[in-house]
C-alpha positions as CSV (number, residue, x, y, z in Angstrom):
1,X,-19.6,11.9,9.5
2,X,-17.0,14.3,7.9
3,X,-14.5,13.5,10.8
4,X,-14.5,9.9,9.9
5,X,-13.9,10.5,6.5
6,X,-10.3,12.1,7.4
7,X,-9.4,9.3,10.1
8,X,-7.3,7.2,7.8
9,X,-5.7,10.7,6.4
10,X,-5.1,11.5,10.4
11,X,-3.5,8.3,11.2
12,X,-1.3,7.7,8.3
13,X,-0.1,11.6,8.8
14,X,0.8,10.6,12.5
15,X,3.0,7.5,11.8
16,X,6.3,7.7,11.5
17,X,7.8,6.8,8.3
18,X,9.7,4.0,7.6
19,X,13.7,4.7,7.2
20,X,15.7,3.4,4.5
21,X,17.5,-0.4,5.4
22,X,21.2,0.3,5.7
23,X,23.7,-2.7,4.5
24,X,26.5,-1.8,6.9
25,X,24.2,-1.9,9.8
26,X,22.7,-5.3,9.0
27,X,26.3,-6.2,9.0
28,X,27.4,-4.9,11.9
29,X,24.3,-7.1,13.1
30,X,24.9,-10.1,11.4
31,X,28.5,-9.9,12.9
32,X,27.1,-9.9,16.4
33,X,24.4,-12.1,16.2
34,X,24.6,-14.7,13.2
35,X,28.4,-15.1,12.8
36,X,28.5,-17.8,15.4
37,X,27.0,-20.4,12.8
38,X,26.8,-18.7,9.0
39,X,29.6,-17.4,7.6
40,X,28.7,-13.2,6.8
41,X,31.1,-11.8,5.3
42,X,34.3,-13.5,2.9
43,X,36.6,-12.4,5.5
44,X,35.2,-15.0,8.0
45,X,37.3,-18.2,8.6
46,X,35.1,-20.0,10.6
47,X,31.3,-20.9,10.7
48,X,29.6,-24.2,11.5
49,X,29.6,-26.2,8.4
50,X,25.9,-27.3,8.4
51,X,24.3,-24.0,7.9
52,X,24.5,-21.7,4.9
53,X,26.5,-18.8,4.2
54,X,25.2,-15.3,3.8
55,X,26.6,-15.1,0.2
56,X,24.4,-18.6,-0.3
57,X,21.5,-17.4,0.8
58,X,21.3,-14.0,-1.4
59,X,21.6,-16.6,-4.1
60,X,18.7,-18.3,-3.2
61,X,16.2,-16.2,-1.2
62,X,13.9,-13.1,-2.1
63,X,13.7,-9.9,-0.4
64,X,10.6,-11.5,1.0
65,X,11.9,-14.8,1.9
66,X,14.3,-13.0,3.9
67,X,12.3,-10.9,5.7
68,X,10.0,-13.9,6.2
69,X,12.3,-15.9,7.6
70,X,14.3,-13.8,10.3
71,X,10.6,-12.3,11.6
72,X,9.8,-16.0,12.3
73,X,12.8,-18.1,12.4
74,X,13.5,-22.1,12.7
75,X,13.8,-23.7,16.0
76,X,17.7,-23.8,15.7
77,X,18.1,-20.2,15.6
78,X,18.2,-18.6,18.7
79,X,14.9,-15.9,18.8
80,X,16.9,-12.6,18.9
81,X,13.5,-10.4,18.8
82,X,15.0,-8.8,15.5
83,X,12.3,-5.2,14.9
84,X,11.6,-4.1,11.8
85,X,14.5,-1.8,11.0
86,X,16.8,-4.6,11.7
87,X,15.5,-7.2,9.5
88,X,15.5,-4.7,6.7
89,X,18.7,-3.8,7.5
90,X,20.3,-7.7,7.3
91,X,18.0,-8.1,3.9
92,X,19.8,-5.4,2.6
93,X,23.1,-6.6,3.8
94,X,22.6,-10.1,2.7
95,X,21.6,-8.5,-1.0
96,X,25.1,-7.0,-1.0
97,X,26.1,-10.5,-1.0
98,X,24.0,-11.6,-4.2
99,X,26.9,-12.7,-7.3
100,X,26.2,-9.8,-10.1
C-alpha cells in the first residue's frame, strides 16, 4: 500500500523536465518550414498573399491558440509532425512578433 502512495512522486521524479521555448529556434524553424506561404520575419519579401503573417497572428492569437493550432493544423498546411519543443519554440518566436 505504501509503495503506491509514492508512484505519482516516482514517476514525476523520472520525467524529464520540460526546457524553456527558445525564439530564435522557432525562427530558424519557421524559416524552414512556414516561409513558403506566411511571411516570418519583416525581412521577408515574398509570402503567398492569402495567408497571414507571423506579425498578424501574434496580434491575434493566444499562447494557447498557437500551440493549439500547429499541434493540429488546417488541411492547407502541410502536417510537418512539429514535437513539443518545437511548437513552443515558434509560440515563443511568433510572441517576439506581438506590436508592444
Amino acid at each position: 500500500m505504501r509503495l503506491l502512495a509514492m508512484l505519482p512522486v516516482l514517476v514525476l521524479s523520472v520525467q524529464p523536465a520540460a526546457a524553456a521555448s527558445d525564439p530564435a529556434q522557432g525562427e530558424q524553424i519557421a524559416r524552414r518550414w512556414c516561409a513558403a506561404c506566411h511571411v516570418v520575419s519583416a525581412d521577408q519579401t515574398q509570402a503567398n498573399a492569402d495567408v497571414p503573417s507571423f506579425a498578424d497572428i501574434a496580434k491575434r492569437k493566444t499562447d494557447g491558440d498557437l500551440t493549439s493550432f500547429l499541434t493540429d493544423p488546417h488541411p492547407k498546411m502541410p502536417d510537418m509532425s512539429l514535437s513539443r519543443q518545437e511548437i513552443a519554440d515558434i509560440t515563443a518566436y511568433i510572441r517576439t512578433l506581438a506590436a508592444p
